[in-house]
C-alpha positions as semicolon CSV with decimal commas, in nm:
position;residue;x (nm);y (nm);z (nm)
1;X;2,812;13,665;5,462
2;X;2,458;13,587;5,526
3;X;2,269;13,253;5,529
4;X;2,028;13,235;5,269
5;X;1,655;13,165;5,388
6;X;1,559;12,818;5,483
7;X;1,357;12,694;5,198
8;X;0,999;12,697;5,319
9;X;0,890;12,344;5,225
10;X;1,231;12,253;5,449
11;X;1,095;12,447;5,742
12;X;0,769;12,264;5,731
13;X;0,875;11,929;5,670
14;X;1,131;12,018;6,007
15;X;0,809;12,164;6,228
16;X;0,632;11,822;6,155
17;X;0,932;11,603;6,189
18;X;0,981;11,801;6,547
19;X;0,620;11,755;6,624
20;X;0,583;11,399;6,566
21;X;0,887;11,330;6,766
22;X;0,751;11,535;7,049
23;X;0,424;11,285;7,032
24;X;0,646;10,959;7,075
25;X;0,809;11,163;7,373
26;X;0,481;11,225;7,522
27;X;0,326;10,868;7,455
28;X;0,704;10,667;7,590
29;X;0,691;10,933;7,886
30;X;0,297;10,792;7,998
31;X;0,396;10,401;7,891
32;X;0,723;10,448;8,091
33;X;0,529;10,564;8,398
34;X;0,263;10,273;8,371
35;X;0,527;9,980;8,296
36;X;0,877;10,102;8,389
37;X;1,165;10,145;8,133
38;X;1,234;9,742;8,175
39;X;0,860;9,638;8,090
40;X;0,796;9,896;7,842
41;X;0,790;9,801;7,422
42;X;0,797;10,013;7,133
43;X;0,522;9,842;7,036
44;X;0,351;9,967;7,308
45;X;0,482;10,340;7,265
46;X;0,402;10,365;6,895
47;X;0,004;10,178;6,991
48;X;-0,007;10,531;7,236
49;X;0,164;10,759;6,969
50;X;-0,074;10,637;6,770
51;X;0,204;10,561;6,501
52;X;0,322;10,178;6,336
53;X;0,640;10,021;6,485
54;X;0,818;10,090;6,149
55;X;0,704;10,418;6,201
56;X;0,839;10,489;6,555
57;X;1,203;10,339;6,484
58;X;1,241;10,628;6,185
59;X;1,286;10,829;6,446
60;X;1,458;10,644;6,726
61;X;1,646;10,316;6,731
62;X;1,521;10,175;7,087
63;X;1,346;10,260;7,381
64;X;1,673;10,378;7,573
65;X;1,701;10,618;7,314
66;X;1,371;10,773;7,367
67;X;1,440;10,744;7,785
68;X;1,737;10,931;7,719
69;X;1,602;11,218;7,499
70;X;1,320;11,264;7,752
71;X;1,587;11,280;8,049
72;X;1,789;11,535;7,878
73;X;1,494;11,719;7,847
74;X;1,423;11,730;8,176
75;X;1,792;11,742;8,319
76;X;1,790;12,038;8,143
77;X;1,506;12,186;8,244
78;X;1,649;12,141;8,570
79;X;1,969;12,316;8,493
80;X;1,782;12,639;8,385
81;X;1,583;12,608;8,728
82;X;1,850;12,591;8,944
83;X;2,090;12,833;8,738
84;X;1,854;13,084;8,712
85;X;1,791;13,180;9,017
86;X;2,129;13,368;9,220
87;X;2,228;13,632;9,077
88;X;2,622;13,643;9,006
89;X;2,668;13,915;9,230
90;X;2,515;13,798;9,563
91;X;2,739;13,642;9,872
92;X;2,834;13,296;9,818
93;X;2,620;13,157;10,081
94;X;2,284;13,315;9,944
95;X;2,388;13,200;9,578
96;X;2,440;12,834;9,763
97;X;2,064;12,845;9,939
98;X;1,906;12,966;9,606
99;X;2,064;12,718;9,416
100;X;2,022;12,449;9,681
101;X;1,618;12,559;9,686
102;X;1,589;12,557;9,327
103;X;1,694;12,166;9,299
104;X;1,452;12,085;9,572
105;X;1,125;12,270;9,431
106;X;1,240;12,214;9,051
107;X;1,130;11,809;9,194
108;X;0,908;11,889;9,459
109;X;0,661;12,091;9,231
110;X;0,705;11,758;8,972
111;X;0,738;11,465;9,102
112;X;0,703;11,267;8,762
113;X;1,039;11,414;8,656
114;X;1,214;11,336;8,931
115;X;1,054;10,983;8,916
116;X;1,132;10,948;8,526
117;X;1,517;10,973;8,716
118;X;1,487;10,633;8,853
119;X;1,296;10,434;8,587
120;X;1,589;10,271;8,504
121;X;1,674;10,124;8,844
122;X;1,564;9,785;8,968
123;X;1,824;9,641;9,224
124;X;2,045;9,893;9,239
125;X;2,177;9,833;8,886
126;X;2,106;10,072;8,579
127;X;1,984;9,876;8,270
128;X;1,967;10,023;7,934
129;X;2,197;10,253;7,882
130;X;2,518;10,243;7,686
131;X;2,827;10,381;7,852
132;X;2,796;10,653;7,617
133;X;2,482;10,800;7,691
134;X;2,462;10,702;8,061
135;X;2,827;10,985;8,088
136;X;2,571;11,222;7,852
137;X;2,319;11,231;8,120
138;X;2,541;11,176;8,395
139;X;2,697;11,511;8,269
140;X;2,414;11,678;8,238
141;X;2,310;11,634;8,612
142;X;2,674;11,685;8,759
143;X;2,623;12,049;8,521
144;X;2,300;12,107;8,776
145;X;2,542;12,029;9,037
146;X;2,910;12,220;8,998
147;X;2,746;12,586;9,074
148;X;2,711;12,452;9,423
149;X;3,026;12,252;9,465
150;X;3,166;12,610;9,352
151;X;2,968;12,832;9,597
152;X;3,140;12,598;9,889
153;X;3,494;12,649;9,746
154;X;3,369;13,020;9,751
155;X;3,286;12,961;10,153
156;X;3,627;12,823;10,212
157;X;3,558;12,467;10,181
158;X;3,900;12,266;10,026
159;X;3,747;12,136;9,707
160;X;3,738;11,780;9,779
161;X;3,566;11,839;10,086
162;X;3,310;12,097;9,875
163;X;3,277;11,758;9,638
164;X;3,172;11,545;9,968
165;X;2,973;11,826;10,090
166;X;2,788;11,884;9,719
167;X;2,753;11,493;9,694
168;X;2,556;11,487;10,064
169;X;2,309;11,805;9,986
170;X;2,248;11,612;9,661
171;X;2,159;11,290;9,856
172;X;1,986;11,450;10,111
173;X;1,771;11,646;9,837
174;X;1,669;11,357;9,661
175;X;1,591;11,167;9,978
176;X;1,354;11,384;10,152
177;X;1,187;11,376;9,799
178;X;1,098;11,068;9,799
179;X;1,001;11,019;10,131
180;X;0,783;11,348;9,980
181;X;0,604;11,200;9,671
182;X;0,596;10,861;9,788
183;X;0,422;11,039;10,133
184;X;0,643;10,823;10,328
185;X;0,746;11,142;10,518
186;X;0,372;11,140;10,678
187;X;0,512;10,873;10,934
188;X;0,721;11,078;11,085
189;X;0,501;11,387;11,089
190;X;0,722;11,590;10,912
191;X;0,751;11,841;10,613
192;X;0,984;11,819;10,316
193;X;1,047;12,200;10,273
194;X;1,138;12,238;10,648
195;X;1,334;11,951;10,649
196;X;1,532;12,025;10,370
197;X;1,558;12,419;10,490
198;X;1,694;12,271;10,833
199;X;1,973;12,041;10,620
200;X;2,076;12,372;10,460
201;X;2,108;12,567;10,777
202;X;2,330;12,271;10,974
203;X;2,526;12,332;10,635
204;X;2,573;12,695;10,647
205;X;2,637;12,641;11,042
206;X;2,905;12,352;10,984
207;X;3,092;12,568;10,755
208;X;3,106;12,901;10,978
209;X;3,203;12,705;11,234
210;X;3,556;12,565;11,029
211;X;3,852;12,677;11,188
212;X;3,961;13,012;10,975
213;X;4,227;12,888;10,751
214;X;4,601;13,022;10,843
C-alpha cells in the first residue's frame, strides 16, 4: 500500500524546524571551540544562534545534548570516510591500509572535528555525558573501528590480539594528530603522513612475520 503524500504545510514546517536546529549546531559548534564544553552556556549558544534561551531549549534540553548531536554528526561522517574507501573485494591487507588512511586524513584534513572529540576532557575525566549517550557515541566510533579489527582477523591475527592491535593503530592515529594540529610534531622535524605510513608498514611487517599457524 502506498504512503499518502506528506501534507505540504508539514514538509515546510519540518525544512524550518531542520534548519533552525542546524543554526544552534553551527552557533554551539563555534561557542564550544572558543570556551570548551565545561565553560560554554546556552545562553551563550542561543546569543550566537541568534535565538532566546526559551527558544534554544525547544529544541534541546542541555548543552550535552547539542555536543552529542554534533559528535554523531561527525562520528558519522567519519564512518562513511573510512568505509568508503576498500573495496570488498581487495586483499585484506590493502582493505586494512585504506581504511587505516582514511581515519588519519578524515582528521588530518579537519582538525576541528577531531578536536570537537576531546572537548569534553579536562583531567582525564569525561564530564557531561550520561551513560547513555556516552555508549551512543562510544558506539558510533568503535563502528569506524571493527572493519579494521576485522581485516587483522582476515591476516591471521587471533581476535583478541586483532582487538590490541586495532586499539594501538587507533592510539597511534590520534597521537600523531595531535602532535599534527597542535604543530608539536615540528620539534622533532617530522611529518604526520610519513609517520603514520611508517606505523602501518611495522604493522603489515609484524604480522608477516607471525609464525604460520599449524
Amino acid at each position: 500500500m502506498t504512503s499518502p503524500p506528506a501534507d505540504p504545510r508539514s514538509q515546510r514546517r519540518q525544512a524550518v524546524s531542520d534548519l533552525k536546529r542546524q543554526m544552534i549546531l553551527d552557533a554551539a559548534e563555534r561557542i564550544f571551540q572558543q570556551e570548551g564544553l565545561d565553560g560554554a552556556h546556552m545562553r551563550a549558544i542561543a546569543k550566537e544562534a541568534g535565538y532566546t534561551v526559551s527558544a534554544l531549549y525547544k529544541y534541546y534540553a542541555s548543552k550535552e545534548e547539542i555536543y552529542a548531536d554534533l559528535l554523531a554528526a561527525s562520528l558519522d561522517r567519519l564512518h562513511a570516510a573510512v568505509e568508503g574507501l576498500p573495496p570488498t573485494d581487495a586483499a585484506p591487507v590493502i582493505r586494512l591500509r585504506r581504511r587505516a588512511r582514511g581515519f588519519f586524513d578524515f582528521y588530518l584534513g579537519r582538525p576541528r572535528e577531531l578536536d570537537l572529540g576531546f572537548y569534553l576532557f579536562r583531567g582525564l575525566q569525561p564530564l557531561g555525558l550520561n551513560p547513555e549517550l556516552d555508549a551512543r557515541l562510544n558506539q558510533r566510533l568503535a563502528d569506524s573501528l571493527t572493519g579494521m579489527q576485522a581485516d587483522l582477523q582476515a591476516l591471521g591475527l587471533p581476535e583478541a590480539d586483532a582487538l590490541r592491535e586495532t586499539t594501538a593503530l587507533f592510539a597511534h592515529a590520534t597521537g600523531v594528530l595531535l602532535l599534527v594540529h597542535t604543530g608539536r610534531i615540528r620539534m622533532f622535524g617530522q611529518q604526520g603522513p610519513a609517520l603514520f605510513e611508517a606505523y602501518l608498514d611495522s604493522l603489515v611487517a609484524r604480522i608477516d612475520a607471525r609464525p604460520a599457524r599449524p
